[in-house]
C-alpha positions, 0 to 999 in steps of 0.5 A: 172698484165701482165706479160713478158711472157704473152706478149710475148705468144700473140705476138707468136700467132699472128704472127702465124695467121697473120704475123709478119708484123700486129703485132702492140703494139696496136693490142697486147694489145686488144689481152691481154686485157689491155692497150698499156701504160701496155705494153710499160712498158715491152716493149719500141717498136714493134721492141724490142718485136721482139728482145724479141721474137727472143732472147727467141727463139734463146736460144731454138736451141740446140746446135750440138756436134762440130767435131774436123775439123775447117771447118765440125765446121762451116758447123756444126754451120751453118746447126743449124742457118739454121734449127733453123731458118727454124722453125721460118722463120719470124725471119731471115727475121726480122734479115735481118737487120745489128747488130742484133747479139748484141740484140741475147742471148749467144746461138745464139751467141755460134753458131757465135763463133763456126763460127768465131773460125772455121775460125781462127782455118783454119788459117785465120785471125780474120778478115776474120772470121767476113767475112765468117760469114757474107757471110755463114749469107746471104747465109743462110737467104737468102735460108730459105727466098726464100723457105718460100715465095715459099710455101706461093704462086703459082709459075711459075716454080713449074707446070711442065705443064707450064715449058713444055709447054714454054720451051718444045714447038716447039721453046723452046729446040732452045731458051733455050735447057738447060731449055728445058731439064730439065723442066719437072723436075725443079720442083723437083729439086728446091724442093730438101733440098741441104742446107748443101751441098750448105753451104759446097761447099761456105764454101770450096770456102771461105776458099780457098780465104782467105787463099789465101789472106792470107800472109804466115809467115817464119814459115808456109812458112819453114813447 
């Protein structure tokens, strides 16, 4: 018998070794020993098995002890998305996708309604929380992204000898002087971990809009 949990444990070691991207039903069945017709009854594609895989991950994030402000809640929430996912980084890219928030387990989703209940309690409108979240999401996968496809491959602008040697020449500092000053750095700077930091300050702003946006009832406006 082959049980869900066996699938799901050679699925991981897979993506491990080889990406998430060469998973194949047909390849995860060679690795178990059994036939793809076993899986398909505990799996309907490559696409759910994912889900699977995220979903029971997901429920692993621990969930942080919330402050009482509104707006250190969200960044609270937000920072545990990222880390959780920063473990994982092949499942934020996976959850790139639109609607993925109703294929994901209630500790996932107890993280989002923090967000969404932060919002509201900054007074915002409901709407504007579905917003923000969507706007903290892509901020955040988008980092752990970029992070994670840097370490996987050489890059330009991480070898100081080549940053100076373009922006620090005879001609750099008069094409680009604020490249220039900083281009025996930038590889450090980059490398710097300014997640929260970053998150907050976007969290400022989008409050700040919304709230503008917003319009004042007799009550708040007398108050």
């Amino acid at each position: 018998m082959t049980s869900r949990k066996q699938i799901l444990a050679a699925a991981r070691g897979l993506i491990d070794e080889y990406g998430w991207e060469k998973l194949t039903i047909r390849r995860l069945a060679s690795e178990i020993g059994v036939g793809a017709t076993t899986l398909y009854s505990h799996v309907r594609d490559k696409q759910d098995l994912l889900f699977l895989l995220i979903h029971e991950y997901a429920e692993q994030i621990p969930h942080p002890e919330l402050p009482s402000e509104p707006r250190e809640r969200i960044v609270t929430a937000g920072v545990a998305i990222h880390d959780g996912l920063a473990a994982w980084p092949w499942a934020a890219e996976v959850l790139t996708t639109d609607g993925f928030i109703a294929r994901l387990g209630d500790s996932f989703l107890w993280l989002v309604e923090t967000i969404l209940a932060g919002v509201v309690d900054a007074g915002c409108p409901p709407e504007e929380s579905v917003r923000i979240f969507r706007s903290i999401w892509y901020y955040t996968v988008g980092e752990i992204l970029v992070r994670t496809h840097t370490r996987h491959r050489e890059m330009d602008e991480r070898d100081p000898t080549l940053l100076n040697a373009y922006f620090g020449g005879a001609a750099g500092p008069l094409r680009h002087p604020h490249l220039a000053a900083v281009a025996g750095r930038w590889g450090a700077l980059a490398g710097q971990d300014t997640f929260a930091q970053g998150l907050r300050a976007f969290v400022d702003g989008l409050l700040a809009q919304a709230l503008a946006q917003t319009p004042r009832t007799p009550d708040a406006e007398s108050s």
